[in-house]
C-alpha positions as CSV (number, residue, x, y, z in Angstrom):
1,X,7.3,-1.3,-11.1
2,X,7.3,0.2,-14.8
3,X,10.3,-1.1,-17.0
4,X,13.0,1.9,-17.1
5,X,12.9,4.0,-20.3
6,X,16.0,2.9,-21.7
7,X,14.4,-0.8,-21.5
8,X,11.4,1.2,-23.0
9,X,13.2,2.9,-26.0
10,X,14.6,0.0,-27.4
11,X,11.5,-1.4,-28.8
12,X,12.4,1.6,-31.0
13,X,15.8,0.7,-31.9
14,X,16.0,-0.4,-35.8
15,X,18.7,-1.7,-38.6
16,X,17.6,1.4,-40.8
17,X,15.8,3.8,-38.7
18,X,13.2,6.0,-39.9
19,X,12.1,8.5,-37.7
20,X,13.6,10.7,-34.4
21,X,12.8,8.3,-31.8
22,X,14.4,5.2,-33.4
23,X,17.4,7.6,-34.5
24,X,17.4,8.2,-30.5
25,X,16.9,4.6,-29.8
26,X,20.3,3.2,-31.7
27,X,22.3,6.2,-30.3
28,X,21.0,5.2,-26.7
29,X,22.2,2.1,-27.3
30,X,25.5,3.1,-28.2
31,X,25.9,5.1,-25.4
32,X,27.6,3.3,-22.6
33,X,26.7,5.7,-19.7
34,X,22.8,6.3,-20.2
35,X,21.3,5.6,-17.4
36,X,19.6,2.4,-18.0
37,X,17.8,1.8,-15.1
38,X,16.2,5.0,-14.5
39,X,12.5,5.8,-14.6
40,X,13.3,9.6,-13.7
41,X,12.3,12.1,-16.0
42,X,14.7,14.8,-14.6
43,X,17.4,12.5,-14.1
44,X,17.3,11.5,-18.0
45,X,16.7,15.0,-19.0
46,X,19.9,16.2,-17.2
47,X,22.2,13.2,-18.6
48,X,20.7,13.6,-22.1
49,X,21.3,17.8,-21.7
50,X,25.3,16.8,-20.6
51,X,25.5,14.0,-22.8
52,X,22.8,13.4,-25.5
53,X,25.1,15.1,-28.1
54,X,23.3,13.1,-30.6
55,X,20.2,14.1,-30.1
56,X,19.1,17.1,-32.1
57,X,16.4,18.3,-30.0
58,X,15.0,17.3,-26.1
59,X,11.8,17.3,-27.8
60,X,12.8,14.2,-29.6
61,X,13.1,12.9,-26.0
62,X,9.9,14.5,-24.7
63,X,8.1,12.8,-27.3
64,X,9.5,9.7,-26.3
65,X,8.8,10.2,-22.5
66,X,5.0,10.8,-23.8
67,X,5.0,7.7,-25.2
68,X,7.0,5.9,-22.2
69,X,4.7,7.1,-20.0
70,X,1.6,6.5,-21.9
71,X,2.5,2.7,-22.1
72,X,4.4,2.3,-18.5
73,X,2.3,4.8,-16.3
């Protein structure tokens, strides 16, 4: 079974991040109620449209799932 993309993402996380995905890593982080252990595009896609007020833009987390599922699929 593929690692979730929360377990994913934070291979991103960074002290000083530099780009959108490792901004969206450290905020993922922080957020208590991402769902960690999800590999489900929709079901991410809906908490992050509810919840991911820090995210600028879902294609920050497109671009991330295009990665995540590049490396997991």
């Amino acid at each position: 079974m593929a690692k979730s993309f929360y377990h994913f993402l934070m291979k991103y996380r960074h002290p000083e991040p530099k780009d959108d995905i490792s901004i969206f890593a450290n905020n993922a982080y922080e957020d208590h109620s991402f769902p960690k252990g999800s590999t489900d595009y929709d079901e991410i896609s809906s908490y992050l449209e509810l919840n991911g007020h820090y995210l600028d833009s879902m294609s920050t987390f497109d671009e991330a799932w295009e990665l995540y599922v590049q490396t997991e699929g």
